[in-house]
Residue frames relative to the residue before (quaternion, step in Angstrom):
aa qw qx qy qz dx dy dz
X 1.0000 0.0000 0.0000 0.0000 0.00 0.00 0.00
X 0.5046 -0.5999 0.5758 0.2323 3.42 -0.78 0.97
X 0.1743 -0.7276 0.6628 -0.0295 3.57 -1.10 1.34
X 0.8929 0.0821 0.1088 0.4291 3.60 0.12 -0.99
X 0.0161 -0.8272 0.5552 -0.0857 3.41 0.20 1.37
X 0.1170 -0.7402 0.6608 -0.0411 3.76 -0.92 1.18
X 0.1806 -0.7585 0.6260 -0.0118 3.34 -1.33 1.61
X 0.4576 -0.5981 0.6442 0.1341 3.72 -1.10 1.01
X 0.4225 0.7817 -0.4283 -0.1643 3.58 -0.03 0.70
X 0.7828 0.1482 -0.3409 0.4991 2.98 1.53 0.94
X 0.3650 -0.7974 0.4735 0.0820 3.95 -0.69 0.91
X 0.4833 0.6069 -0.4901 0.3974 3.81 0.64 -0.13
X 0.2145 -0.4702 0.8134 0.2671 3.08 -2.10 -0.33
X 0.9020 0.0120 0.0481 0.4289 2.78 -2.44 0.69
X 0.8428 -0.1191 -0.2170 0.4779 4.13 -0.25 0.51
X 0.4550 -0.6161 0.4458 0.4633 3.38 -1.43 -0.09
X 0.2566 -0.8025 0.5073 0.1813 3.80 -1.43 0.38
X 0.7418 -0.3859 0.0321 0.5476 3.59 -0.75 0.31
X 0.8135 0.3263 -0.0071 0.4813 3.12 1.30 -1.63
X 0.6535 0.1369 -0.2685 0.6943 3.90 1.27 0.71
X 0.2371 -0.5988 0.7596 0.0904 2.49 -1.96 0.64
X 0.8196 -0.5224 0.1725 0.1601 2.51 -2.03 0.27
X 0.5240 -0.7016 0.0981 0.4729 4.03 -0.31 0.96
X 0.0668 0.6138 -0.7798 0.1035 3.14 -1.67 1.26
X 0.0756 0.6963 -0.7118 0.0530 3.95 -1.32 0.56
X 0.2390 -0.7587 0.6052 0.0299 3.57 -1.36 1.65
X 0.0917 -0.8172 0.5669 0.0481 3.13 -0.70 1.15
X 0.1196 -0.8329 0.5356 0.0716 4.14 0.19 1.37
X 0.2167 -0.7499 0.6178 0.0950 3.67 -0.56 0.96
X 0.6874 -0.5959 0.2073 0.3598 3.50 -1.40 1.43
X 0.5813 0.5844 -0.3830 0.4169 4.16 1.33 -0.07
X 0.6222 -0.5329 0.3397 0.4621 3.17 1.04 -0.62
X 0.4272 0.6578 -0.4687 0.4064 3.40 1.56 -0.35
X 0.2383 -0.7434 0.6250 -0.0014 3.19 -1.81 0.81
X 0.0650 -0.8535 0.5140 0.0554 3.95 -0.10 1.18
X 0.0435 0.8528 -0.5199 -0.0236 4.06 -0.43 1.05
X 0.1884 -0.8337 0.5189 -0.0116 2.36 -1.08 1.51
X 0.6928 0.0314 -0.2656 0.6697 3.56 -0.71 1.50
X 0.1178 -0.7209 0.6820 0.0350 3.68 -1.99 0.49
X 0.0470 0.8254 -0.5614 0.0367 3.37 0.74 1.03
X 0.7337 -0.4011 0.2916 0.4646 3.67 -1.48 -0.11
X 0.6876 0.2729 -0.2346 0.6306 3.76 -1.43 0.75
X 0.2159 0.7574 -0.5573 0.2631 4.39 0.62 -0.15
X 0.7635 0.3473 -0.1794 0.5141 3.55 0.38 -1.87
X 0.9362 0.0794 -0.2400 0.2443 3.85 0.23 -0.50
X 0.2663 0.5617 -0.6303 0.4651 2.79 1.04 1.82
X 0.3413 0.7561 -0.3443 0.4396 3.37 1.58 -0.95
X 0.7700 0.5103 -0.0297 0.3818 3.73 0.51 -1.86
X 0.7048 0.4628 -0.1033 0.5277 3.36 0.84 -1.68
X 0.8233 0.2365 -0.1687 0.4875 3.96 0.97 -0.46
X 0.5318 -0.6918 0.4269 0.2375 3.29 1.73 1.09
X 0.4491 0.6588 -0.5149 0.3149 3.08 0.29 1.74
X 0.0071 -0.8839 0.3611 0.2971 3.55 0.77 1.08
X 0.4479 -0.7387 0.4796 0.1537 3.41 -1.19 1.24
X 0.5303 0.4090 -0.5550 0.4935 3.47 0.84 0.21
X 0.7880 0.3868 -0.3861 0.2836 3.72 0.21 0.07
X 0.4440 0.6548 -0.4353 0.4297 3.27 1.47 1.18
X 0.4565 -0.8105 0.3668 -0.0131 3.25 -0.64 1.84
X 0.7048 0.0628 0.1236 0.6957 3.41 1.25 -1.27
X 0.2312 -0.6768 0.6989 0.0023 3.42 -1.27 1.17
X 0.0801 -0.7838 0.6085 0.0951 4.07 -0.52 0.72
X 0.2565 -0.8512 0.4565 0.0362 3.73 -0.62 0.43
X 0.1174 -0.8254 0.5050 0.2231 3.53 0.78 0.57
X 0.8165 -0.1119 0.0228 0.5660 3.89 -0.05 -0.41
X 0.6010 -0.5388 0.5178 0.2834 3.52 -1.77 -0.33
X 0.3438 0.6338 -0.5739 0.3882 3.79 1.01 0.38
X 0.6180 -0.5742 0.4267 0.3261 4.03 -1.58 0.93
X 0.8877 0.2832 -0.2229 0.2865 3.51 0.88 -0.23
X 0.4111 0.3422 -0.6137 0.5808 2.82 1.10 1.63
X 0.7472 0.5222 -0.2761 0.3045 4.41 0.33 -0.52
X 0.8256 0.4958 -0.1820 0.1987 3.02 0.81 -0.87
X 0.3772 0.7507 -0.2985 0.4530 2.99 1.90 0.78
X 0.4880 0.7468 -0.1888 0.4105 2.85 1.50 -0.71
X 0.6177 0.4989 -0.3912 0.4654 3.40 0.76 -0.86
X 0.6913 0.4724 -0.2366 0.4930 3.43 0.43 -1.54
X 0.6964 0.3847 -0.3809 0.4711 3.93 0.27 -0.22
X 0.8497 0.1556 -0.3450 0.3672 3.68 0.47 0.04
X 0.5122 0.5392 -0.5654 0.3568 2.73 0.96 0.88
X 0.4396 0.5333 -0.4998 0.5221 3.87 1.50 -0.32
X 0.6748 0.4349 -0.4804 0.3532 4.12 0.10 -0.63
X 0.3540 0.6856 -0.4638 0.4354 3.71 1.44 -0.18
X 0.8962 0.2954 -0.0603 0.3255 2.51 -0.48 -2.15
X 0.4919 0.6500 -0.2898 0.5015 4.00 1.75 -0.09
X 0.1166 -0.7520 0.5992 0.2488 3.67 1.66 -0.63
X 0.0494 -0.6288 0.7052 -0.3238 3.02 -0.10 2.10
X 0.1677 0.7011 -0.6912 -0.0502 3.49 -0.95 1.10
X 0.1617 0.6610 -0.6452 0.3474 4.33 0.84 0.49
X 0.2919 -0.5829 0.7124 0.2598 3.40 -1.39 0.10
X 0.4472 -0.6986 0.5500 -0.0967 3.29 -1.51 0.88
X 0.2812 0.8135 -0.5026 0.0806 3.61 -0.08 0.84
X 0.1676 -0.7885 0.5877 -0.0699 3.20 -1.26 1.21
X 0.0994 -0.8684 0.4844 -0.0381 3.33 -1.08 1.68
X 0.1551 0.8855 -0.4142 0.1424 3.25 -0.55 0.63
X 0.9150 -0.2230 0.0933 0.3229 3.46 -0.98 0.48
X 0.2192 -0.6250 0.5095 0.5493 4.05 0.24 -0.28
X 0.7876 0.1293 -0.4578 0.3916 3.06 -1.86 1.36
X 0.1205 0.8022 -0.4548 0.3677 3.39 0.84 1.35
X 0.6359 0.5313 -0.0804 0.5540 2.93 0.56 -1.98
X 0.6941 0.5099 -0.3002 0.4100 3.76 -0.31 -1.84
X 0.6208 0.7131 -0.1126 0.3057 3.64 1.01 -1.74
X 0.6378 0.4133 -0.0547 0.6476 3.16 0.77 -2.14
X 0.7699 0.4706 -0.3117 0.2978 3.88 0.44 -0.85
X 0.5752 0.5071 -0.3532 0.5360 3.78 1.36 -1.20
X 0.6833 0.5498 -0.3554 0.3232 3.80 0.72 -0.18
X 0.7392 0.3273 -0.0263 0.5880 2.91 0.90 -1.93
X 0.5278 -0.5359 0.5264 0.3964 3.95 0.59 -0.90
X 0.7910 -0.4569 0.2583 0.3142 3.17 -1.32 0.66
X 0.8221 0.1406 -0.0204 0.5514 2.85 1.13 -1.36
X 0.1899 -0.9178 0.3484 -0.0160 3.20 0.26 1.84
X 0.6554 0.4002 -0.5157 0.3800 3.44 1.16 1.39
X 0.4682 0.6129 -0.5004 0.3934 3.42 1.29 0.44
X 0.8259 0.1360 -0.2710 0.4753 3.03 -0.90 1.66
X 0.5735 0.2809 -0.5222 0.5653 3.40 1.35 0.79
X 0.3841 -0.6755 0.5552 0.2964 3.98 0.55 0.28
X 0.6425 0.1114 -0.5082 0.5625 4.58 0.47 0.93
X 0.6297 -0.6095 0.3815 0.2941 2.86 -1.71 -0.05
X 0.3107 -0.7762 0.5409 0.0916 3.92 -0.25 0.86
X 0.0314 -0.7195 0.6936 -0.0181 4.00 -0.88 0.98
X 0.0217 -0.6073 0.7557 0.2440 3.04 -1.36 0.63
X 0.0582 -0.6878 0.7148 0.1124 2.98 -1.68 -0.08
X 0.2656 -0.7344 0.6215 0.0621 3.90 -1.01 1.40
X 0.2870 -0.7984 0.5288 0.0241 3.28 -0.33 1.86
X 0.1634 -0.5105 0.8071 0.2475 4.08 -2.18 -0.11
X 0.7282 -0.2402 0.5089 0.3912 2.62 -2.04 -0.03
X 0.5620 0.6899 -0.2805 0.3599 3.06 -1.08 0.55
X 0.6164 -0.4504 0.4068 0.5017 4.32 -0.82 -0.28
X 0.4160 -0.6241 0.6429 0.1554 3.28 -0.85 1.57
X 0.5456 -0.4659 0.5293 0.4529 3.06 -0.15 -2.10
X 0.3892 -0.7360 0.5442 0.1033 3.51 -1.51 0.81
X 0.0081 -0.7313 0.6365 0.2449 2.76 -1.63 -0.70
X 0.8100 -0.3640 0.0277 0.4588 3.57 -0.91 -0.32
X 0.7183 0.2437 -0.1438 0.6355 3.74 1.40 -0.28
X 0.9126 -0.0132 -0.1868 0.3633 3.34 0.35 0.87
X 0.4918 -0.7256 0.4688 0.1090 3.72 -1.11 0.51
X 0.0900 -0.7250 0.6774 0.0859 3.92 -0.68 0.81
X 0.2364 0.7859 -0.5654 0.0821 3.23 -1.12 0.88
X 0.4295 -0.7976 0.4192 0.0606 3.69 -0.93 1.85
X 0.0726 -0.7592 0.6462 -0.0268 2.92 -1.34 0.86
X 0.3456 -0.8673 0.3275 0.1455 3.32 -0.57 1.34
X 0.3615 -0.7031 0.5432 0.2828 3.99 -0.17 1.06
X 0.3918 -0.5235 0.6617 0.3669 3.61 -1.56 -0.16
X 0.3811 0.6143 -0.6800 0.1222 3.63 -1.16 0.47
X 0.8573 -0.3426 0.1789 0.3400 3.29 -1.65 -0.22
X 0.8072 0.1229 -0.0859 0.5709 3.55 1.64 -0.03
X 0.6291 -0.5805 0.2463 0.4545 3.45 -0.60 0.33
X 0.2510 0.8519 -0.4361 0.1455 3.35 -0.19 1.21
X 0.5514 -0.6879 0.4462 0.1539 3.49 -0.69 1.79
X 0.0034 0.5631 -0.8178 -0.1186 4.00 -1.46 -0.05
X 0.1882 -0.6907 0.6848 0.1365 3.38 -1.90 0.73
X 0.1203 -0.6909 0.6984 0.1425 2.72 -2.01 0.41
X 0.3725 -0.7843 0.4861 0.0990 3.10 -1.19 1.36
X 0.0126 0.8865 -0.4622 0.0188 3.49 0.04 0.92
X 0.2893 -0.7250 0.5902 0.2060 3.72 -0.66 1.40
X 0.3131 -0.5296 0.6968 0.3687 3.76 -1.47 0.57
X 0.6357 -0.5989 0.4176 0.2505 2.88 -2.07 0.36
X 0.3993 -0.6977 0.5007 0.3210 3.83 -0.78 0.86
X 0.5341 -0.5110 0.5507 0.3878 3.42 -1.39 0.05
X 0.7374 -0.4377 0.4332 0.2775 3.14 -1.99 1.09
X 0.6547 -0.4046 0.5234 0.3657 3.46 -1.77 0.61
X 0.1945 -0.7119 0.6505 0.1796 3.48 -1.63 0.65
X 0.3952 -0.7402 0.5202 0.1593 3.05 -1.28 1.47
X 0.4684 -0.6681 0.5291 0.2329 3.77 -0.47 0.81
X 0.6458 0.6352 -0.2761 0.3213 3.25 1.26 -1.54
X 0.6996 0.4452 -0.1130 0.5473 3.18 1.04 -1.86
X 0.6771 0.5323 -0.3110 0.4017 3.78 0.90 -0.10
X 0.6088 0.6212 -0.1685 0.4638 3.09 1.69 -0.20
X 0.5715 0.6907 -0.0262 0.4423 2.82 1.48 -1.43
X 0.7535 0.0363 -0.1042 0.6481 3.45 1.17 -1.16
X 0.6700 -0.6887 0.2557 0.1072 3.23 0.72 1.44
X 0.3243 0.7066 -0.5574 0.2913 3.14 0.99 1.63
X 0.6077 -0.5824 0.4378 0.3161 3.14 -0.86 0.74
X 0.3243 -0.7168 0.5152 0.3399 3.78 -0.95 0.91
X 0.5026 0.6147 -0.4786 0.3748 3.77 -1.16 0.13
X 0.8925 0.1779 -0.0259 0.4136 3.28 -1.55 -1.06
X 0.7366 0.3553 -0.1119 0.5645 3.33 0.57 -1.79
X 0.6986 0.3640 -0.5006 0.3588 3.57 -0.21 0.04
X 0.5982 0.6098 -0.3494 0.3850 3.47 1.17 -0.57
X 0.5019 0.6721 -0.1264 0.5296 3.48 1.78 -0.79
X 0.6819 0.4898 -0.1192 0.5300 3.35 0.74 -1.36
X 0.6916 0.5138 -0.2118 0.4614 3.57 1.35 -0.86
X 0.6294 0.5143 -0.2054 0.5451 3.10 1.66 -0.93
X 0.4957 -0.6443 0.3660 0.4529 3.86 1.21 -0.13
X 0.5188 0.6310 -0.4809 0.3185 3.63 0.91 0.59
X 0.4558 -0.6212 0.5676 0.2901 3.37 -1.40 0.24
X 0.3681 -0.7557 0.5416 0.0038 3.13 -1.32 1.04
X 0.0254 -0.7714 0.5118 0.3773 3.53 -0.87 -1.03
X 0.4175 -0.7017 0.4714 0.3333 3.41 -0.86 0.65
X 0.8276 -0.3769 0.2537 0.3297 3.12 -2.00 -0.12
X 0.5933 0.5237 -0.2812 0.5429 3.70 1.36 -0.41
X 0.4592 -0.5871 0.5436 0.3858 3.76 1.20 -0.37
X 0.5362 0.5867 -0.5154 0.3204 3.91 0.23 0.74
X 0.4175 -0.5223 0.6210 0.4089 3.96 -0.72 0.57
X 0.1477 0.6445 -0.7460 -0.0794 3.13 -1.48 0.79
X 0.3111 -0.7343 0.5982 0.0783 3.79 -0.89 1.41
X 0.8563 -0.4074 0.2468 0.1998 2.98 -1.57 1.39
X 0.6582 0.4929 -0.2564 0.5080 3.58 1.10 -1.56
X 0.5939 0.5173 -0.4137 0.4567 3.44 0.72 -1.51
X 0.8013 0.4927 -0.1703 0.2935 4.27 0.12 -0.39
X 0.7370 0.5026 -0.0746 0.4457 2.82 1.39 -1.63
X 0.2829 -0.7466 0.4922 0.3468 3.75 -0.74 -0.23
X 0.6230 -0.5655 0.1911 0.5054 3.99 -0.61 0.57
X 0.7582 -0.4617 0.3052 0.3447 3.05 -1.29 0.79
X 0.1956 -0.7284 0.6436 0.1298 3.58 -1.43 0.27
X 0.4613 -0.7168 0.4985 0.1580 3.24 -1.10 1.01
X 0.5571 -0.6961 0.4200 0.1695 3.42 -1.04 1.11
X 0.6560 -0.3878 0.5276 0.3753 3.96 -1.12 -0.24
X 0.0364 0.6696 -0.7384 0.0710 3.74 -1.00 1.38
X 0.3266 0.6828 -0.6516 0.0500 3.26 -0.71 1.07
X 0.4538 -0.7253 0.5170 -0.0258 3.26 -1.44 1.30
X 0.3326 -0.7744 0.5325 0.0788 3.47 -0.60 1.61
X 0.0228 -0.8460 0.5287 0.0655 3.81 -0.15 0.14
X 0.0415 -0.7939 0.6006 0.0853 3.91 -0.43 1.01
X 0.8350 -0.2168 0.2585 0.4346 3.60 -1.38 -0.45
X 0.5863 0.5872 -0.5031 0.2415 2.88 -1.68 1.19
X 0.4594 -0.5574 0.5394 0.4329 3.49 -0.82 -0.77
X 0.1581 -0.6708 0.7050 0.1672 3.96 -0.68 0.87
X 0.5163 -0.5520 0.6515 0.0649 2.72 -1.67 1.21
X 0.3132 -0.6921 0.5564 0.3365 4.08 -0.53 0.83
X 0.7453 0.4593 -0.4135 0.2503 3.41 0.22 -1.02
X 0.7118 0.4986 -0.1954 0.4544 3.50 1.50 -0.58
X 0.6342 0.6406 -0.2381 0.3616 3.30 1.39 -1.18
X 0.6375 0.6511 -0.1364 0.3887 2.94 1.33 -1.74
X 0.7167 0.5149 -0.2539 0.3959 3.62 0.84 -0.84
X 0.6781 0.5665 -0.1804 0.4320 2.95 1.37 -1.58
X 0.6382 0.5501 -0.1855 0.5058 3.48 1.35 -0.80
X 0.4959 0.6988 -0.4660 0.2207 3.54 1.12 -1.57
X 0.9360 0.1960 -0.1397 0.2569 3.81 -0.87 0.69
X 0.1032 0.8968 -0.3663 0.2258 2.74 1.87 0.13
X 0.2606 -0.6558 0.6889 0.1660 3.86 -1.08 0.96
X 0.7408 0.0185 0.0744 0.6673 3.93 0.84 -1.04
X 0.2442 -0.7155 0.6446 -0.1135 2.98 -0.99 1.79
X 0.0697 -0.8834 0.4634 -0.0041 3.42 -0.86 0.89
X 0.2230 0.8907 -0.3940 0.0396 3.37 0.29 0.71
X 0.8481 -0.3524 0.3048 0.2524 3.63 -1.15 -0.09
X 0.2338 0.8735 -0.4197 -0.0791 3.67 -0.09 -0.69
X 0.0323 0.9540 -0.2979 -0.0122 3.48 1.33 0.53
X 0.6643 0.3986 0.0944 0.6253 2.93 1.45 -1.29
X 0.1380 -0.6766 0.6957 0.1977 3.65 -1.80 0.01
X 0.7021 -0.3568 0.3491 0.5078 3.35 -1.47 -0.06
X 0.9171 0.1412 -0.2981 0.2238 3.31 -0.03 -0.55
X 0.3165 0.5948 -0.4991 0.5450 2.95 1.41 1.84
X 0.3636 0.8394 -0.3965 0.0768 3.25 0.85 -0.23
X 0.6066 0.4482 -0.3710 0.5418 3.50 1.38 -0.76
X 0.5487 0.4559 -0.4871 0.5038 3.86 0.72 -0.75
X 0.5233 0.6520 -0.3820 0.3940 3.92 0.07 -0.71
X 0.6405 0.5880 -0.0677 0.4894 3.34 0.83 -1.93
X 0.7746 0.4493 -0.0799 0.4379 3.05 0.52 -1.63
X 0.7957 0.1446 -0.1457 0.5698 4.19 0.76 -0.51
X 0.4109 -0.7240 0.4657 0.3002 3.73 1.39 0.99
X 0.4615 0.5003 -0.6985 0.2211 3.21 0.10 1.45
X 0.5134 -0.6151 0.3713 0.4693 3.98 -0.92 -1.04
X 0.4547 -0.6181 0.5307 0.3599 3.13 -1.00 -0.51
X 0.5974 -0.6293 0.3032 0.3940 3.52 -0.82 0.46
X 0.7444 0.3077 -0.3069 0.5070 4.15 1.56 0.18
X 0.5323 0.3435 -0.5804 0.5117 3.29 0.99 0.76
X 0.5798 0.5155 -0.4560 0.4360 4.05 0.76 0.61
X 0.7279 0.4115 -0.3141 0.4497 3.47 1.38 -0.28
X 0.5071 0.6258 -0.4071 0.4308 3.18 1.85 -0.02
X 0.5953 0.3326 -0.5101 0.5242 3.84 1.12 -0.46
X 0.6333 0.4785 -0.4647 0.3925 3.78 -0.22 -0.63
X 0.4376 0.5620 -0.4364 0.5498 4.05 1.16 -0.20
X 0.8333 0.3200 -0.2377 0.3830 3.45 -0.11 -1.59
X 0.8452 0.3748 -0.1639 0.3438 3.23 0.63 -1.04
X 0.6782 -0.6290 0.2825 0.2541 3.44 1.24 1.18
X 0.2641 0.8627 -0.4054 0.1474 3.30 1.21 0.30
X 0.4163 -0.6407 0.5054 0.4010 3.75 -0.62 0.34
X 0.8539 0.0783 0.1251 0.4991 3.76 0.59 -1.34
X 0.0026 0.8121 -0.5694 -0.1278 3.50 -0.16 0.65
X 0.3424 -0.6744 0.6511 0.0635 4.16 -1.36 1.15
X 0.2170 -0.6308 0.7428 0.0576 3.74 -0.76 1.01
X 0.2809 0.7315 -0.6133 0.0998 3.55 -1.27 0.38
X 0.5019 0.2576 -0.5571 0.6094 4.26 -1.00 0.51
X 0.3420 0.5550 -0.7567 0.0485 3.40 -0.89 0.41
X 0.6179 -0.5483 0.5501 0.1224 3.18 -1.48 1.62
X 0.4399 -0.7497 0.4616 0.1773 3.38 -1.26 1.34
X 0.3148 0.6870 -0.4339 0.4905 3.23 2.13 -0.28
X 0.7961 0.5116 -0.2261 0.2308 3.51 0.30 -1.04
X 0.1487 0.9143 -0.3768 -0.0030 3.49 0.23 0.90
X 0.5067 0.6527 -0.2583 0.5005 2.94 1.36 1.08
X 0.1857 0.8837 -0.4286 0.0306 3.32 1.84 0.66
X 0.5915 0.4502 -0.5317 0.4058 4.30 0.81 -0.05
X 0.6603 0.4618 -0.5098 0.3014 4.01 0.73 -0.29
X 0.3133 0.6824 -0.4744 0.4594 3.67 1.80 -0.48
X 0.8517 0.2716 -0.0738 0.4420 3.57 -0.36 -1.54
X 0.5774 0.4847 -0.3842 0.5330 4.11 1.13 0.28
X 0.6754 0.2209 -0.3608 0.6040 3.54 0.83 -0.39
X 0.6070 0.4961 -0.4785 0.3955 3.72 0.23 -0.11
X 0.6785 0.2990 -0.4172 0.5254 3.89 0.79 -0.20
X 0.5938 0.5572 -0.4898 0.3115 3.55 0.40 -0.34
X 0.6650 0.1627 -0.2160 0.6962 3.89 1.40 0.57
X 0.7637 -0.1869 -0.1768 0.5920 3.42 0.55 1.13
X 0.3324 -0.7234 0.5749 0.1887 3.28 -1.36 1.23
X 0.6919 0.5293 -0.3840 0.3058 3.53 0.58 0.10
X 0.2963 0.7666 -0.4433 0.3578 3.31 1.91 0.32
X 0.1414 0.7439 -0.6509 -0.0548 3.99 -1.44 0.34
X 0.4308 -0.6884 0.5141 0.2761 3.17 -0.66 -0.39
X 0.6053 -0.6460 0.4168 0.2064 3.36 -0.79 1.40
X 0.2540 0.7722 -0.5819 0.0239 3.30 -1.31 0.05
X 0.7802 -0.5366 0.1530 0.2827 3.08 -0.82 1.46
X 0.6293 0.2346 -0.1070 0.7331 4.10 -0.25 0.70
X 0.5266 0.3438 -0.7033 0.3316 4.30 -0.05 0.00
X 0.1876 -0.6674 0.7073 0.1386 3.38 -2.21 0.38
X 0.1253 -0.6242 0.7508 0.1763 3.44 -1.30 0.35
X 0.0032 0.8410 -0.5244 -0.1329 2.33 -1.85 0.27
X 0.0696 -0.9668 0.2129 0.1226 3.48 -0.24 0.64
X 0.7212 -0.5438 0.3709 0.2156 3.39 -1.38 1.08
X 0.0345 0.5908 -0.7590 -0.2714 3.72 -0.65 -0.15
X 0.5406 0.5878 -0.4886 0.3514 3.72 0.28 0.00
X 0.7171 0.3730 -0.3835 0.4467 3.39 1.04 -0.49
X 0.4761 0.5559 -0.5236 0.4361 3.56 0.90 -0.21
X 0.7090 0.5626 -0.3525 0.2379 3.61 0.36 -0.73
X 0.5955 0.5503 -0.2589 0.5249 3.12 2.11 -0.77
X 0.5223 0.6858 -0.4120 0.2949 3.57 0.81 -0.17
């Protein structure tokens, strides 16, 4: 069963082109929740065209304050207005987020959208969680302060054996549902039986890592990334742009496959690719020649992912 489906729904740098737009990527988790990251221009009806339902997006993440990741935004909450959205809505980003979202909308930035609307101006560092899983930033060098995330699932509790639940005589129903949830119980003889004594060892959740503009630093980049299932990175530049690369602190598309090299990634995504660039197989030829699992993005690509395949691993 498909658990986590991610949408490309825009791939340019700095303008929009015939075939991408500007950066925006949906990540829909297996409840229906819906995490977006960046809202560049055209955001909401690419948003539309690749059957993503935006009223069921919870958290918006902003990597910096440049127009082509933000400026979509306007136009998307104001459609959750006019959609009678009443969900609350929270949106993190960089310091001078908040200040940003406010000189536009007003201090208070749900009067007159009828849900409620947080900002919240993020560091490097723990975004925020919830009960199955963890966002946490890490801050790229480029031309402004600007964050990459990594989504990071906690681990779930082991498979329940029915066999071994039977055995020490717990009653099916109520308590096994409990037992599943990591609680202790008691069985039919009156003995605690704990969760371990049932379950099988934990299993490890989905790390997948959003990368935005800049230059990653290995000694930092690498860690923050280190296991990645879906690696996301930049590609702004080619080698033989490299000083221009250098020069506006973005990367090139093989010093991005060199962190997805070090850090063991499963799958590495190229994406900003510069309309300057018209050469988008040497992007994704020097990017496998230091990791074959490198491609290049392109508006409307999905993944998707398995917890079944994690189990094969």
């Amino acid at each position: 069963m498909t658990t986590i489906r991610i949408v490309f729904l825009g791939t340019s740098a700095s303008v929009p082109q015939k075939n991408r737009f500007l950066s925006g990527l949906a990540m829909q988790r297996e409840k229906g929740e819906v995490l977006l990251f960046d809202c560049g221009e055209g955001t909401q009806y690419q948003i539309m065209k690749y059957k993503v339902n935006f009223q069921k997006i919870a958290k918006i993440f902003l990597s910096h304050l440049h127009g082509d990741h933000i400026y979509g935004i306007f136009g998307l909450l104001n459609t959750m207005k006019l959609a009678e959205r009443r969900n609350p809505l929270k949106i993190f980003g960089p310091p001078g987020t908040k200040q940003f979202l406010e000189s536009f909308f007003g201090e208070k930035l749900e009067n007159g959208f009828g849900y409620q609307i947080g900002v919240f101006d993020t560091e490097e560092g723990f975004v925020c969680e919830d009960e199955e899983y963890q966002i946490v930033a890490k801050r790229t060098i480029h031309s402004v302060h600007t964050l990459s995330y990594a989504y990071i699932e906690k681990d779930r509790l082991g498979h329940f054996d029915t066999k071994k639940a039977k055995e020490l005589k717990v009653k099916k129903g109520t308590k096994w549902q409990k037992l599943q949830k990591g609680k202790s119980v008691l069985s039919e003889d009156n003995k605690v039986i704990l969760p371990e004594m049932i379950l099988g060892p934990k299993r490890r959740g989905f790390k997948i890592v959003i990368g935005s503009d800049g230059t990653y630093l290995e000694e930092d980049f690498v860690p923050f990334a280190m296991g990645a299932d879906v690696l996301v990175l930049e590609a702004t530049f080619s080698d033989i742009n490299e000083s221009k690369a250098k020069e506006k602190m973005h990367s090139t598309s093989r010093w991005s496959a060199i962190i997805a090299r070090k850090a063991k990634a499963k799958k590495l995504y190229l994406t900003h690719i510069s309309p300057r660039s018209e050469e988008e197989e040497n992007l994704e030829k020097e990017a496998q020649e230091e990791f074959p699992e490198a491609i290049i993005a392109y508006d409307g690509l999905e993944i998707h992912l398995n917890r079944k395949d994690l189990e094969t691993e």
